[in-house]
C-alpha positions as CSV (number, residue, x, y, z in Angstrom):
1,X,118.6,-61.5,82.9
2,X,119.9,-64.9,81.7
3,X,123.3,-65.6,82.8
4,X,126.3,-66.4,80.1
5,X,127.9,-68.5,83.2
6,X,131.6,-69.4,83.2
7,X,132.1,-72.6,83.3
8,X,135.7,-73.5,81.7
9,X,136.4,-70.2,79.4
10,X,135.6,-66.8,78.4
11,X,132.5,-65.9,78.5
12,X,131.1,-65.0,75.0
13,X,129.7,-62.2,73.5
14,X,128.8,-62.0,69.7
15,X,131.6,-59.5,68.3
16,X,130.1,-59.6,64.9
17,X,129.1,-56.3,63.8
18,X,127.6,-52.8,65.0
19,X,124.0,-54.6,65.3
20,X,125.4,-57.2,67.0
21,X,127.3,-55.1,69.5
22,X,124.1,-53.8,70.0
23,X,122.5,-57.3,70.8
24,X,124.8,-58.1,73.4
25,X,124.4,-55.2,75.4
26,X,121.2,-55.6,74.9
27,X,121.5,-59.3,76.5
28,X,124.6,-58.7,78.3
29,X,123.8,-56.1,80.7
30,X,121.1,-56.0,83.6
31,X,118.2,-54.5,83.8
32,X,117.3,-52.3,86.5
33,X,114.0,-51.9,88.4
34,X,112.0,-49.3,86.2
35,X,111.2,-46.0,87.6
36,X,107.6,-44.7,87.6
37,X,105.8,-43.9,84.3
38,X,103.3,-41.4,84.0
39,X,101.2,-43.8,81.4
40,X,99.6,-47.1,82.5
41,X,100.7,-49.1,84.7
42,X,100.1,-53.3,85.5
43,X,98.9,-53.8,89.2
44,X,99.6,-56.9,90.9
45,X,95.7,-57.4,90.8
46,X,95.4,-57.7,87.0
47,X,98.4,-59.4,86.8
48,X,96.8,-62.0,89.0
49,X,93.3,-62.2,87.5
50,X,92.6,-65.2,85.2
51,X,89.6,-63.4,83.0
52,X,90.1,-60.0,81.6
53,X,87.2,-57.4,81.0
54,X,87.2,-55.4,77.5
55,X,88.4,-52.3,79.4
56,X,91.2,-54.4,81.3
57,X,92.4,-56.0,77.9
58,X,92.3,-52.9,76.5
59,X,94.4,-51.6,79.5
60,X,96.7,-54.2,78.8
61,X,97.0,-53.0,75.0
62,X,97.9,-49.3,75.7
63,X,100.7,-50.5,78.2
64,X,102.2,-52.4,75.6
65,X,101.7,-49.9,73.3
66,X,103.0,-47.2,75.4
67,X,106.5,-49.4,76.3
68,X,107.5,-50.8,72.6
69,X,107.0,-46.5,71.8
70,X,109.6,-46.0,74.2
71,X,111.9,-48.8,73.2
72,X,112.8,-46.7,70.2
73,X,113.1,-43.5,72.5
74,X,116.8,-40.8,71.8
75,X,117.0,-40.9,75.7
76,X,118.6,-43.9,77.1
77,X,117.1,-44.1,80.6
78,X,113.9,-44.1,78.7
79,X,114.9,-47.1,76.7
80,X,116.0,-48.9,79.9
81,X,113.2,-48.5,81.8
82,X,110.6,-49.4,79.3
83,X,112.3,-52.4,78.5
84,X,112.4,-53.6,82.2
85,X,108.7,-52.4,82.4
86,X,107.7,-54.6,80.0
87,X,109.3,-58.2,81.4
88,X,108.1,-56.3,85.5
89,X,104.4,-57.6,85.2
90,X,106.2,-61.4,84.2
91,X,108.1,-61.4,87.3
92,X,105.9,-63.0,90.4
93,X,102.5,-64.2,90.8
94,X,101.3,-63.8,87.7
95,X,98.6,-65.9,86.6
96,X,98.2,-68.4,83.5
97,X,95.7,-66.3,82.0
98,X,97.5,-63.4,82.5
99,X,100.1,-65.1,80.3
100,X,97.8,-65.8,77.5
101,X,96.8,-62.4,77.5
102,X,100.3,-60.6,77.4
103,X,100.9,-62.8,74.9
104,X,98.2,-62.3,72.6
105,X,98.8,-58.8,73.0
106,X,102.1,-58.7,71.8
107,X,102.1,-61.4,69.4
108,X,102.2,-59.7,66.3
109,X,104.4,-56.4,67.5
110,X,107.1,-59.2,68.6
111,X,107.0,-60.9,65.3
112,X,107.4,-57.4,64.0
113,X,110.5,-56.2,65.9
114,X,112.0,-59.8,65.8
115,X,111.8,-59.8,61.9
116,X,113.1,-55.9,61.4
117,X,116.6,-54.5,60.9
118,X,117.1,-53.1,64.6
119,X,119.1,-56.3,65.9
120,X,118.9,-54.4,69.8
121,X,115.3,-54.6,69.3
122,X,114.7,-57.8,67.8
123,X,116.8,-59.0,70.9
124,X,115.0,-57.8,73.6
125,X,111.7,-59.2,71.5
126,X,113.0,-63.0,72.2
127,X,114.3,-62.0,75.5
128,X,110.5,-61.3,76.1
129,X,109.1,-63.9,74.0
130,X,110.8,-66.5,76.1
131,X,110.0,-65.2,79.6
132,X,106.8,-65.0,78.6
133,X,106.4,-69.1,78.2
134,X,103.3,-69.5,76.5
135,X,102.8,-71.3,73.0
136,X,103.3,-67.7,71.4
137,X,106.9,-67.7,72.7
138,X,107.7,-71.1,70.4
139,X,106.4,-69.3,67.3
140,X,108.3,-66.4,67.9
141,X,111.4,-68.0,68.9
142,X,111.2,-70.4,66.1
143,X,111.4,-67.5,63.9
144,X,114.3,-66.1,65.4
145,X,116.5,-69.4,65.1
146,X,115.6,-69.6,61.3
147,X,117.3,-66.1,61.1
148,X,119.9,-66.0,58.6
149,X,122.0,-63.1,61.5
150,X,124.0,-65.5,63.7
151,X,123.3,-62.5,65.9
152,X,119.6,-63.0,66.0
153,X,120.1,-66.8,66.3
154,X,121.9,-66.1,69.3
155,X,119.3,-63.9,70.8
156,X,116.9,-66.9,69.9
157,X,118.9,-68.9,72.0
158,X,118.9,-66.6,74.9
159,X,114.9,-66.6,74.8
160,X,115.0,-69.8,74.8
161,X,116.5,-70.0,78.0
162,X,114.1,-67.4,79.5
163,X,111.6,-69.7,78.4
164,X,113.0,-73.1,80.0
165,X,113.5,-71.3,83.5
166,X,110.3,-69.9,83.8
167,X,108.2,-73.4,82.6
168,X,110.8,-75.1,85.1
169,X,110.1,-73.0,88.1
170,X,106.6,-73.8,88.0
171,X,105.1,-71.8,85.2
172,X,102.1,-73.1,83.2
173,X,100.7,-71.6,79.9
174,X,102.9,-74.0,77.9
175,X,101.5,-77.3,77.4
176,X,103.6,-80.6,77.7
177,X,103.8,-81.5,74.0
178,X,104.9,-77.8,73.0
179,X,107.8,-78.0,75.5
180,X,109.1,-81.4,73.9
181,X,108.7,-79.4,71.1
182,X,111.0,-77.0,72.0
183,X,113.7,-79.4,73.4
184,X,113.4,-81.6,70.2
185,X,114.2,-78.5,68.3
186,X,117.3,-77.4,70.4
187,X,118.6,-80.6,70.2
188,X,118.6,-80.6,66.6
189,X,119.9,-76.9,66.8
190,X,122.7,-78.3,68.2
191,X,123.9,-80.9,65.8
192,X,123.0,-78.0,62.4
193,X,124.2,-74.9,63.8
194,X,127.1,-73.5,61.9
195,X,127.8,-70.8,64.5
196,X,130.0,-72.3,67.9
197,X,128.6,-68.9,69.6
198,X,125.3,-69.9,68.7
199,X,125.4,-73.5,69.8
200,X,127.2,-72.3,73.3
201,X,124.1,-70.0,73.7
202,X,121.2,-72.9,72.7
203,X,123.3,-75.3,75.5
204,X,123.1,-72.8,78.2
205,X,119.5,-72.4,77.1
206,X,119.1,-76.1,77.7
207,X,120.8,-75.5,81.3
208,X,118.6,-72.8,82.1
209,X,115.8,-75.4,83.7
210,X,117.1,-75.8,87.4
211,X,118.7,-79.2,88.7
212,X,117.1,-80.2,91.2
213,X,113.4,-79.9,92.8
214,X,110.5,-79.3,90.7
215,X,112.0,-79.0,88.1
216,X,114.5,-82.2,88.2
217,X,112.1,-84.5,85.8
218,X,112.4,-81.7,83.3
219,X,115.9,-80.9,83.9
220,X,116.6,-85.0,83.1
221,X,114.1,-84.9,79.8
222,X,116.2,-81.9,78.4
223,X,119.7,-82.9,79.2
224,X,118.5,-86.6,77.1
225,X,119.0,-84.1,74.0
226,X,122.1,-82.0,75.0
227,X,123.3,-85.4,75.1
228,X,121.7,-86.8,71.8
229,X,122.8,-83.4,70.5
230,X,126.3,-83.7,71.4
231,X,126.6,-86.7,70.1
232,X,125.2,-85.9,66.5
233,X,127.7,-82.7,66.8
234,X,130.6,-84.6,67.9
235,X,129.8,-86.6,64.5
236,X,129.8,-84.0,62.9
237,X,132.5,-81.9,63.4
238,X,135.1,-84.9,63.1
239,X,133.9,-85.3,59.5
240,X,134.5,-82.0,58.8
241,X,137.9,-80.6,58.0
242,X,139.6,-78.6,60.4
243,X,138.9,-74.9,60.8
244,X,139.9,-71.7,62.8
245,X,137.0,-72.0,65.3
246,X,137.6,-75.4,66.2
247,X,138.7,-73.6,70.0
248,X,135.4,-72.3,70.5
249,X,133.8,-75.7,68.8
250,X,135.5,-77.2,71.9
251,X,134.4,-74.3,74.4
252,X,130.7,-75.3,73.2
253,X,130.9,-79.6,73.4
254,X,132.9,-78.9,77.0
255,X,129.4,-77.1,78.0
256,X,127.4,-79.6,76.6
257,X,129.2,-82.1,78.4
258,X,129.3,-80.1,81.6
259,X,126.1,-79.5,82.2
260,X,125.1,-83.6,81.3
261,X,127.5,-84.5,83.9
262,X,126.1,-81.8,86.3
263,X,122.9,-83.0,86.3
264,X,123.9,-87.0,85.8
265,X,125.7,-86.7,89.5
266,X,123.0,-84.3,91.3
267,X,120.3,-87.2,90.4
268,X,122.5,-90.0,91.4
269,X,123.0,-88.3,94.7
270,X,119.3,-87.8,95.1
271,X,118.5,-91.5,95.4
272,X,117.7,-94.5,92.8
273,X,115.5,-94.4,90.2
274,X,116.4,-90.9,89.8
275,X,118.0,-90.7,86.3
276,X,116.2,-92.7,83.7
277,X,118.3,-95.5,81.5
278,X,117.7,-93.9,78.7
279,X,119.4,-91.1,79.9
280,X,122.4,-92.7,81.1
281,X,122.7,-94.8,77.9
282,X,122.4,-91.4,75.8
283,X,124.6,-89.4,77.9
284,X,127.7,-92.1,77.9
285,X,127.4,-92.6,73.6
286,X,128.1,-88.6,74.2
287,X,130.5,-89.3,76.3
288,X,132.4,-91.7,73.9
289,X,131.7,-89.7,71.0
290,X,133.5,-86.9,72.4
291,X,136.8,-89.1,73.8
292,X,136.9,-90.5,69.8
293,X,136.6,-86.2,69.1
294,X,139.7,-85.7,71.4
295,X,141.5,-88.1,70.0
296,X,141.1,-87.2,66.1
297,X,141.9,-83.8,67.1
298,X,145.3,-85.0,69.2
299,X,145.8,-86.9,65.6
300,X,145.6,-83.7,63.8
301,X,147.6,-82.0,65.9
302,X,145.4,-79.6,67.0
303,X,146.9,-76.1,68.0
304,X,147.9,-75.1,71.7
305,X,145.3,-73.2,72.3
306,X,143.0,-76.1,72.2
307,X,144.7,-78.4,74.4
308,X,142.8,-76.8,77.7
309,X,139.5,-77.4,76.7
310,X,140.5,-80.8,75.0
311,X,141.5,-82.3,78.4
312,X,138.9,-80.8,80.1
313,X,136.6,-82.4,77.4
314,X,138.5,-85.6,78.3
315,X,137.8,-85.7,82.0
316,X,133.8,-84.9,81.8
317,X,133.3,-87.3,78.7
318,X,135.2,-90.0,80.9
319,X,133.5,-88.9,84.6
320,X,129.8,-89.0,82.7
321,X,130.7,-92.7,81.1
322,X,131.6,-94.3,84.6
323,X,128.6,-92.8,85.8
324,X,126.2,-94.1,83.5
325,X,127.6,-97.3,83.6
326,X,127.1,-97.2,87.4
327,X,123.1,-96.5,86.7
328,X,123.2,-99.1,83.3
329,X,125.2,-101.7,85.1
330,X,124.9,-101.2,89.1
331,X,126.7,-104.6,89.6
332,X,129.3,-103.8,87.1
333,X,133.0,-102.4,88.1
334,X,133.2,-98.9,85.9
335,X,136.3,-97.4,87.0
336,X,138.0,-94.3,86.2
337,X,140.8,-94.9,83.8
338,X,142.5,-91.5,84.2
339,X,142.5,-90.5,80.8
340,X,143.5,-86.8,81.0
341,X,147.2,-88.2,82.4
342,X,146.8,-89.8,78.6
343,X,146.0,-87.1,77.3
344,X,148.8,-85.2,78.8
345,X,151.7,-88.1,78.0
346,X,150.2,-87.7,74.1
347,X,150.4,-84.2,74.0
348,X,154.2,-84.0,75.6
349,X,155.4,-86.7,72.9
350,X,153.0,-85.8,70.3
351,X,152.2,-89.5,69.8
352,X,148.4,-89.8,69.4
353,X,148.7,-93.6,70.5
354,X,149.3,-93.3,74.5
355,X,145.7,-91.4,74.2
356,X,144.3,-94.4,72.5
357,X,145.2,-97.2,73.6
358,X,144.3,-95.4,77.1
359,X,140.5,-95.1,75.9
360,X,140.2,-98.1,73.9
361,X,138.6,-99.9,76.8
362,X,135.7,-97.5,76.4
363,X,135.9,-96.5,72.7
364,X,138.1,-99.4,70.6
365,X,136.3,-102.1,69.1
366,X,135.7,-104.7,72.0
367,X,135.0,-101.1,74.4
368,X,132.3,-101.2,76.6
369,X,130.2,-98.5,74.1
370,X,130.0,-101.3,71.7
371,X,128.8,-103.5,73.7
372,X,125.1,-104.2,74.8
373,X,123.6,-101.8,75.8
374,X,125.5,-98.9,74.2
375,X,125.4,-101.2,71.1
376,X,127.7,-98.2,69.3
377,X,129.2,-99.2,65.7
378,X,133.2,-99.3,66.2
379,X,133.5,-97.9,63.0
380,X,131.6,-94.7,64.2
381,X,133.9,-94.5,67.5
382,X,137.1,-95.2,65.2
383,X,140.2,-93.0,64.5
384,X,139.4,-90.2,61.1
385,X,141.6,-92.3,58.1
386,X,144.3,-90.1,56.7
């Protein structure tokens, strides 16, 4: 089960409607291990197999079959247990062609519960499609981010992250270019998504490749774009006017942010050469995008409920900007300027200046993000006009 982890807030489960209520229990709660069916079952020996005989294929089918029958089952414990029977054979030592075969098997009944009007189903469809990483997952969970249900967007997004674990702890079926692919297309999730609940779920999707090991190049390539995401959102959202979910707006850019600073520090620990410039260089323009996002909102005097995230959103953006400039500019001297003391001192007088005049050494117009090679417009990093 993919975690929703708390990082600096609640966290959130889609409250939208009966369906959706169903969704998140449906994502929220764990599975348990299933007990024994009478109908077919998966051995570890097929599971393991690379080439499939008509008879074993057609094993494969009627297990399927037999579990998607039982997802739509009165009884409860029948429901559960199919369900975890179905992501069991997907759990260890299971073998590429395996993989490819699961998936061609369910291809079509996935696309058919992910497109239906049973949100619980269509949920535990991407959950599936995800964990089972193959280039049949990206079609499916393609379809459930075009959704118009911010429901089944968010589900997407949970598959997603089923998807990014499992091709980050190892697993192949899923070719190089498809998984660019995928984090091309969460990135640009990020910056169009009209849902904060959604975009919260697509950045933990993005953290859901581990941070460290194996799976540390990865980890690097897909925190490049929940940083050039953040940046285009930050953009975004201080263009538009202000609205009543601008607190969970600043739950989701505090994740974003998190987990870019996260995985900035745990590869400058592990040595140099570790975290590519073009990393560093994307992660501090989020970085300043999202002090310049602070600011506006300190301008607009945003509501009290905001101001806990806002500093918190203050101390990653600055931490990730002196650390990038550490990896940019190794001989340079980026030191911490102690913004969230700034931020306080603006919020007590209610005086947006002591905020920015303390960041304009990273974000006014002669700011190191201006500068090569940064090379940010000060235009772009300058205060919303009245």
């Amino acid at each position: 089960m993919p975690e929703l982890r708390h990082i600096h807030g609640p966290t959130i489960c889609y409250p939208r409607r009966r369906a959706a209520v169903s969704l998140i229990a449906a994502l929220c709660l764990g599975f348990t291990t299933p007990v024994a069916f009478a109908q077919v079952r998966l051995t570890a020996e097929l599971t393991s197999k690379s080439d499939f005989t008509a008879a074993e294929s057609a094993q494969i089918a009627t297990f399927v079959t037999e579990r998607l029958t039982q997802l739509s089952d009165a009884d409860a414990d029948v429901v559960k247990n199919a369900r975890a029977a179905l992501f069991e054979p997907l759990d260890t030592g299971v073998s590429v062609g395996f993989r490819l075969e699961y998936a061609k098997v369910l291809d079509q009944r996935l696309a058919s519960l992910i497109e239906g009007k049973d949100a619980r189903l269509a949920a535990i469809a991407l959950r599936l499609a995800g964990r089972i990483a193959t280039a049949t997952s990206e079609r499916q969970l393609q379809k459930g981010m075009a959704s118009r249900e911010p429901a089944t967007r968010f589900a997407a997004a949970v598959g997603y992250q089923e998807l990014l674990r499992t091709v980050g702890e190892g697993a192949l079926g899923l070719g190089d270019a498809a998984v660019e692919k995928v984090l091309t297309s969460l990135r640009d999730a990020i910056s169009t998504e009209k849902d904060p609940r959604v975009v919260d779920a697509i950045i933990l999707a993005l953290d859901g490749i581990p941070n460290g090991g194996a799976g540390a190049p990865l980890r690097v390539r897909a925190m490049l774009r929940a940083s050039e995401g953040g940046l285009a959102l930050t953009r975004r959202l201080r263009k538009e006017s202000p609205a009543s979910d601008n607190r969970l707006w600043a739950t989701a850019l505090l994740r974003d942010l998190d987990i870019v600073y996260q995985t900035l520090l745990t590869q400058m620990q592990a040595g140099a050469g570790a975290v590519s410039p073009e990393f560093a260089k994307a992660a501090a323009s989020f970085g300043g995008a999202s002090l310049a996002f602070v600011r506006d909102r300190i301008a607009a005097a945003a509501p009290a409920d905001e101001t806990p995230s806002l500093r918190m959103i203050v101390g990653a953006a600055e931490n990730i900007i002196v650390l990038a400039d550490q990896v940019i500019n190794p001989a340079g001297k980026a030191t911490s300027r102690k913004l969230p003391d700034s931020f306080d001192q603006a919020i007590e007088r209610g005086n947006a200046n002591w905020f920015t005049e303390a960041a304009a050494p990273y974000i006014g117009a002669n700011g190191t993000l201006t500068k090569p090679p940064y090379s940010m417009k000060p235009e772009e990093l300058a205060p919303a006009r009245k």
